[in-house]
DOTI-526163 format. One line per 5 residues: number of its first residue (from 0); their letters; for each residue x, y, z of N, C-alpha, C, CB. Coordinates in pm, whole numbers, plus 32768, in hexadecimal, padded with zeros to 4 digits. Atoms other than C-alpha are relative to their C-alpha. Glycine has a CB too. Example, Ala and Ser with C-alpha at 12.3 -4.5 7.8 and 13.67 -1.06 7.14 Angstrom:
0 = AS = 8059:7F89:8000:84CE:7E3E:830C:805A:8078:8000:7F9D:8003:807D; 7FAE:7F89:7FFA:8557:7F96:82CA:7FB3:806D:8049:8029:802E:7F72
END
This chain:
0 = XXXXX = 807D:7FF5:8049:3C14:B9BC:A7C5:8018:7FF6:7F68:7FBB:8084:8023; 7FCD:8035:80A6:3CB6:B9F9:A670:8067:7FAC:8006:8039:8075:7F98; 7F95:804F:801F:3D73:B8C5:A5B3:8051:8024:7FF3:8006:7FC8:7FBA; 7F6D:7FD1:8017:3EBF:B8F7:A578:7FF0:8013:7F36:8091:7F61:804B; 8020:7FD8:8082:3E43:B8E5:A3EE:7FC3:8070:7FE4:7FC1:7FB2:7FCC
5 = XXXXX = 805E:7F81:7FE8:3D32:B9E2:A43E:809C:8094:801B:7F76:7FD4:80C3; 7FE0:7FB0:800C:3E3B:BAB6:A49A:805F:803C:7FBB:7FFC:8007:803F; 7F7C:7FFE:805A:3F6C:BAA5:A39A:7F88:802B:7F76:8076:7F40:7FF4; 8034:7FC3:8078:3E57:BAF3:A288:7F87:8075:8045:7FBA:7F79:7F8F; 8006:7F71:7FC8:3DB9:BC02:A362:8059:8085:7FF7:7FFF:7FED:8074
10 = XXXXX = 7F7E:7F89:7FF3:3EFE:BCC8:A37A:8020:8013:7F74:809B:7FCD:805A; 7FDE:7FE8:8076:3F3D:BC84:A1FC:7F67:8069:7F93:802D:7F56:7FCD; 805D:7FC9:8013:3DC8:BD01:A1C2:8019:8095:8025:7FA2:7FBF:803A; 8049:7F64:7FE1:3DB0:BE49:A278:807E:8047:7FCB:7FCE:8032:80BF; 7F70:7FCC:801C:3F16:BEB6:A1CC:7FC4:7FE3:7F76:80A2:7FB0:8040
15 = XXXXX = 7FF9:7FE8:80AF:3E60:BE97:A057:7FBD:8064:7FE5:7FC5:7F92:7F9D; 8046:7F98:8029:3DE5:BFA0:9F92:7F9B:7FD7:7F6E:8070:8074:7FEA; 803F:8016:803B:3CE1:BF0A:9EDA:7F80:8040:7F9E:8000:7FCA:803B; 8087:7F9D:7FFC:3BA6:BF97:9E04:7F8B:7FCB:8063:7FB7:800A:7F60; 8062:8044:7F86:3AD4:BE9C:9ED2:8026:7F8E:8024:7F71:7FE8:7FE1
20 = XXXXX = 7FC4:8084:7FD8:3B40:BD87:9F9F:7FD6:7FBC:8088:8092:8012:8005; 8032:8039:7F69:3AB2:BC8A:A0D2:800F:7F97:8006:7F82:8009:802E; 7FED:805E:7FD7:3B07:BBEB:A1A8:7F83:7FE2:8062:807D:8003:8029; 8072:802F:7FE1:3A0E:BADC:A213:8046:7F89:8073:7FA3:7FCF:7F72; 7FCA:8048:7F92:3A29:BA44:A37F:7F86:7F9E:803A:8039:806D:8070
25 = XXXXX = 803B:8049:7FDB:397B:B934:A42D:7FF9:7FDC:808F:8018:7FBA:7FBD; 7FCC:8038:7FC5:3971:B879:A561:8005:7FA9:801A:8005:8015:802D; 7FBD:8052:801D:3A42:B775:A5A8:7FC0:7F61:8033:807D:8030:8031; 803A:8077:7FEE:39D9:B5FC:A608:7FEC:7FF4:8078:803D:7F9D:7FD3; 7FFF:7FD9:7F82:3A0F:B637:A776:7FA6:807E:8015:8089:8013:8027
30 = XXXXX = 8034:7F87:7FB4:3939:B75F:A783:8043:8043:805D:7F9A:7FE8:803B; 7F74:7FA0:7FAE:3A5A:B831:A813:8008:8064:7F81:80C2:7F96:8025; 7F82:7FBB:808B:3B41:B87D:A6F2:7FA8:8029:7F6E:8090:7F5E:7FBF; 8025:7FC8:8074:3B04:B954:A5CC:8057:7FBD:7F7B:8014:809B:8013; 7FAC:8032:809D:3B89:B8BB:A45E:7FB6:8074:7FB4:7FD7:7F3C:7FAD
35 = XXXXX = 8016:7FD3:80A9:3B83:B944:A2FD:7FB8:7FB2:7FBB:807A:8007:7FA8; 8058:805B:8036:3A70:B8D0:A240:8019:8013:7F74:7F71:8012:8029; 800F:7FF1:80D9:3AE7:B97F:A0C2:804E:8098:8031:7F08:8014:7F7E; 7FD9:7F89:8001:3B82:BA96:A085:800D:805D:7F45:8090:7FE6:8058; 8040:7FC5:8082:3B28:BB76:9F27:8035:807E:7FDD:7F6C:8012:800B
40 = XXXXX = 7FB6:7F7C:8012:3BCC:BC8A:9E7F:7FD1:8034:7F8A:8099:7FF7:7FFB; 803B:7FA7:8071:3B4A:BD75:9D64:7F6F:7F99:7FF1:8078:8010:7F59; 80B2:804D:8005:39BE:BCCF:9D93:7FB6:8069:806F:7FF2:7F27:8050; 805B:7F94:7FE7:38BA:BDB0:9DCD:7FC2:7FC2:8080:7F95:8025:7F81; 8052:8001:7F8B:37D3:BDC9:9F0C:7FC5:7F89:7FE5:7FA1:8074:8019
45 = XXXXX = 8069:8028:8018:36E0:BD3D:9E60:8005:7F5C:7FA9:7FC4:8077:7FBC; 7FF5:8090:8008:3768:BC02:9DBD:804B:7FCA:804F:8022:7FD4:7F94; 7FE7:8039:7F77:3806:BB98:9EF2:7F84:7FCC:800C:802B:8060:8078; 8077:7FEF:7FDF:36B8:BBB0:9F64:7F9F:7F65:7FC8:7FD9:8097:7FBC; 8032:807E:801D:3645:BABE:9E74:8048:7F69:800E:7FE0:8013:7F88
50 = XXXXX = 7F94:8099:7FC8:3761:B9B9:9ED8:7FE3:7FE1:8093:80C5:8021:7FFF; 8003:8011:7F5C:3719:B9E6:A04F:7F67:7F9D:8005:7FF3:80BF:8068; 806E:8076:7FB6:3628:B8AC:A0E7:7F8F:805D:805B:8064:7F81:8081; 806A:7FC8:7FA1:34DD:B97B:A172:7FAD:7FDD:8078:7FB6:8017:7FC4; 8035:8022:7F99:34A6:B8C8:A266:8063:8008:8078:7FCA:7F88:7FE8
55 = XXXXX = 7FA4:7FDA:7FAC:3608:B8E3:A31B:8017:807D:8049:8054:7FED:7FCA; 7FCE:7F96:7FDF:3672:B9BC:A40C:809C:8025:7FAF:8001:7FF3:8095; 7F81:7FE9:8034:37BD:BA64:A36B:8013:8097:806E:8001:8014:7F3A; 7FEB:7F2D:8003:3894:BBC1:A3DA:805E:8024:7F65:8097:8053:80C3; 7FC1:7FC0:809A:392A:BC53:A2A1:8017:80B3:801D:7F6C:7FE3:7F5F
60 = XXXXX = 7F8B:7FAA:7FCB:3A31:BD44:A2CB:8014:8048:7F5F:809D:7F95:804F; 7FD0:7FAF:808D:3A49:BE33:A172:8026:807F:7FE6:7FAB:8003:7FAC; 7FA4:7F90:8058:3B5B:BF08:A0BE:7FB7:8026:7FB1:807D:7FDB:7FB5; 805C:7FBA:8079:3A8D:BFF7:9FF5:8069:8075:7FA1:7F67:8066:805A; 7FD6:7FA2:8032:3B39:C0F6:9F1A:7F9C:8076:8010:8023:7FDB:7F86
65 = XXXXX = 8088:7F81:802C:3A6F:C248:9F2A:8045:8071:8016:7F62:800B:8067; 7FC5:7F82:8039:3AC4:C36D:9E7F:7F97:809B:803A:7FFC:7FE4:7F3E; 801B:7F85:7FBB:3A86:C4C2:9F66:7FED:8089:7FAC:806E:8011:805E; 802E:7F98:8047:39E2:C5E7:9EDC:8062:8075:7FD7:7F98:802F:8048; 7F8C:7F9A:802C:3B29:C6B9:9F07:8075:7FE5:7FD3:8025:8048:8058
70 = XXXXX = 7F7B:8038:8017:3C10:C5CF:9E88:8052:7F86:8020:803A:8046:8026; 7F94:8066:7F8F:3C7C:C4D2:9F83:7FCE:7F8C:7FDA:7FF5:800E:80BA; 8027:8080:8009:3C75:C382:9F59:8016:7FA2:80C4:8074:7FBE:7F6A; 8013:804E:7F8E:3C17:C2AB:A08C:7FE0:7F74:7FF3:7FA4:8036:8048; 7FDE:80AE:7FFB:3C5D:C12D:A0CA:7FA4:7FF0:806C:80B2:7FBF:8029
75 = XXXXX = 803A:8037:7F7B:3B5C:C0F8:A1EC:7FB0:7F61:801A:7F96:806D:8022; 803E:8093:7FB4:3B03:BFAC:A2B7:7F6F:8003:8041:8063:7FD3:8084; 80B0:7FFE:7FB9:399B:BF80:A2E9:8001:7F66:8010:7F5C:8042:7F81; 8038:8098:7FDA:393B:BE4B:A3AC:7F77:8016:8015:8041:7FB3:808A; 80AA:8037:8028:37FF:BDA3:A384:8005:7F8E:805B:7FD4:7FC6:7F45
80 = XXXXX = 800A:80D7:7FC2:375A:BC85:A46D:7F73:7FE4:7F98:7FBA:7FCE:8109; 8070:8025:8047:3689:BBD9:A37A:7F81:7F90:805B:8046:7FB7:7F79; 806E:8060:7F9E:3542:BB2E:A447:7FA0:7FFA:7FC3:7FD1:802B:808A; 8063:800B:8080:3452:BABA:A361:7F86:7FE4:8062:8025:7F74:7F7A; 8088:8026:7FB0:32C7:BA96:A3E7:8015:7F52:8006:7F58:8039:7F9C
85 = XXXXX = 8043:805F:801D:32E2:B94D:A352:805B:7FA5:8084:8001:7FD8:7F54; 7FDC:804E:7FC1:33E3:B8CE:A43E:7FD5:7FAC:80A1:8058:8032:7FF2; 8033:7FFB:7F54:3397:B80E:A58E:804D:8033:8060:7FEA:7F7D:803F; 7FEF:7F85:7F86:3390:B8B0:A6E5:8097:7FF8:801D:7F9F:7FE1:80A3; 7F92:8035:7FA0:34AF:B7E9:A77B:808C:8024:7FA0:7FEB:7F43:8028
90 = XXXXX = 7F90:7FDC:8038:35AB:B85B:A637:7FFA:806B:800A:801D:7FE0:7F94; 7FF5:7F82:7FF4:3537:B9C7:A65F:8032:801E:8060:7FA7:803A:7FF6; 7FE3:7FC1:7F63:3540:B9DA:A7B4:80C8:7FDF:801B:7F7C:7F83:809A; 7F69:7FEF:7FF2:36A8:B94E:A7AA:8066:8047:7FCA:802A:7FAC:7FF1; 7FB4:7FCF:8031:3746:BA0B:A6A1:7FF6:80B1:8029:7FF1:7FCC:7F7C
95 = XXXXX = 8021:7F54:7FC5:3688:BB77:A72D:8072:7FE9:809C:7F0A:8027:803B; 7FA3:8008:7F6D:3759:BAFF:A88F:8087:8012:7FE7:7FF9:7F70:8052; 7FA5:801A:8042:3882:BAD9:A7D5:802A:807A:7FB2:7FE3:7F96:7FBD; 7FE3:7F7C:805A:386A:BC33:A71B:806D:8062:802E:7F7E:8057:7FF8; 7F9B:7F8A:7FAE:3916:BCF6:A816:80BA:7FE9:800C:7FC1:7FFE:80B6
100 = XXXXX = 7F79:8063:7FF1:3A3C:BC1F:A832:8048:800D:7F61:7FCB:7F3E:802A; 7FF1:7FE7:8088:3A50:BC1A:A6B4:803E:80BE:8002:7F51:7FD8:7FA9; 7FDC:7F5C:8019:3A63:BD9D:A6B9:808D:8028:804A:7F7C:806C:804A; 7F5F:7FD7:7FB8:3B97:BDAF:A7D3:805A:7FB9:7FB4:801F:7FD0:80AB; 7F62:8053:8023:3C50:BC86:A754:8046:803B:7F30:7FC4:7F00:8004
105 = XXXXX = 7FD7:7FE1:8097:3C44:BD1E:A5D0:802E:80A4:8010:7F6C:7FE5:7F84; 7FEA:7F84:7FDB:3C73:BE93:A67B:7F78:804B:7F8D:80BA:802D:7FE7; 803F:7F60:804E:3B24:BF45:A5D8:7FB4:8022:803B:7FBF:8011:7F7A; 8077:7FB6:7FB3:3A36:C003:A65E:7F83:7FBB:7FD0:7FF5:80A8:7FDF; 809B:8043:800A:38BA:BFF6:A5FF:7FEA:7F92:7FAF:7F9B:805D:7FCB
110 = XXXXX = 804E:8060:8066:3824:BEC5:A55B:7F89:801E:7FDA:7FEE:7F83:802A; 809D:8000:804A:36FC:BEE3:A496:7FF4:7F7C:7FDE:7FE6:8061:7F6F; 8059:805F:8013:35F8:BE02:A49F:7FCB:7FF7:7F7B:7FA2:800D:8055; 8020:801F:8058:3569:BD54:A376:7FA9:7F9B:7FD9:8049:8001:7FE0; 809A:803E:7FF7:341D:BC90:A356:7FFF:7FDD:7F7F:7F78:8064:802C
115 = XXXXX = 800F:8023:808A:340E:BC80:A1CA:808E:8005:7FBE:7F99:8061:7FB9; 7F72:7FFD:805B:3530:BC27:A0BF:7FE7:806F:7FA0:8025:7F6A:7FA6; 8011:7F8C:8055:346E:BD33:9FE7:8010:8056:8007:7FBE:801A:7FE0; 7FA4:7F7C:7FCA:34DD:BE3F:A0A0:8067:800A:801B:7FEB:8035:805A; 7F83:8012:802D:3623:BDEA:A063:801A:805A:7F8B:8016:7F77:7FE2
120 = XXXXX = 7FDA:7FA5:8072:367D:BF04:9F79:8044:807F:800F:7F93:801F:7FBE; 7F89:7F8C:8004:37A4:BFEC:9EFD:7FCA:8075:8084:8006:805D:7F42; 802F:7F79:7FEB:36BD:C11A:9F5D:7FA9:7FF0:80B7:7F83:802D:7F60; 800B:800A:7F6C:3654:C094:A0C5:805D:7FDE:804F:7FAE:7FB7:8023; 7F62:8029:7F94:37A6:C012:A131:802B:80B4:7FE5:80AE:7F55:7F9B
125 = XXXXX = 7FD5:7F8C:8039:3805:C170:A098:7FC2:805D:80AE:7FA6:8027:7F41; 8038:7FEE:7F9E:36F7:C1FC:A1A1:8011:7FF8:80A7:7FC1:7FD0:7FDD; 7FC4:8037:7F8C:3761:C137:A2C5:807A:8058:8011:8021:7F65:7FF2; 7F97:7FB0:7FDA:3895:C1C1:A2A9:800B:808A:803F:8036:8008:7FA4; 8010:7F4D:7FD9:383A:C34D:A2BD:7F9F:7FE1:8072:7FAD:8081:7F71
130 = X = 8054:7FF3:7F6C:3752:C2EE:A3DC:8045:7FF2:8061:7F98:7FA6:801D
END
C-alpha cells in the first residue's frame, strides 16, 4: 500500500522534532498505493492550508510542538483525512475506503476528518489531539 518512497520519508518524519511539520500524502495512480505529495517543516496549520488544492482529497499527517501546562513538551502525530465538499463522489468515496489502510500501514490510531482547509489550525489540531 505504501511506496517504498512513502516510506523512507515516513520513518525520517516521525523521528523529527519539529515546531510544526506535515507530511502530505496522496493516492497513487493505481488507486492502491499511497505516495508523498509535499512534505513541510516549520509552516503553520494555516498556511499549509492555503497551499493545499480545495478541492482534493489529501491525509496530512502533523508534528506539532505543544508546550504542557506543567512543563512537558510533547511531539504528537495528528492525522488528518482532508475531504473537501467540493470534491466528487467517486474521489471521496475512494480515499474514505482507503483511510483505514492508511492508518495500519502508517501505525496511528484515530483519523480526523476534515471538510474545510479553514479549520486547519494550530489550536484545533492542538484539540484533536487532547480528544
Amino acid at each position: 500500500m505504501m511506496t517504498p518512497e512513502a516510506k523512507s520519508v515516513w520513518m525520517k518524519f516521525r523521528r523529527s522534532n519539529p515546531t510544526a511539520a506535515a507530511l502530505v500524502l496522496k493516492m497513487g495512480a493505481d488507486n492502491e498505493s499511497v505516495e508523498v505529495d509535499g512534505e513541510v517543516r516549520e509552516m503553520s496549520p494555516e498556511d499549509l492550508a492555503e497551499e493545499l488544492s480545495d478541492s482534493n482529497p489529501r491525509w496530512i499527517i502533523w508534528i506539532l510542538k505543544i508546550d504542557r501546562d506543567d512543563g512537558r513538551v510533547q511531539y504528537p502525530l495528528i492525522p488528518l483525512f482532508f475531504s473537501p465538499e467540493s470534491c466528487n463522489d467517486r474521489s471521496r468515496m475512494l480515499y474514505s475506503s482507503k483511510t483505514p489502510n492508511v492508518a495500519s500501514a502508517f501505525d496511528l490510531g484515530k483519523i480526523h476528518q476534515l471538510r474545510d482547509l479553514d479549520d486547519m489550525t494550530f489550536d484545533s489540531l492542538k484539540e484533536m489531539h487532547i480528544s
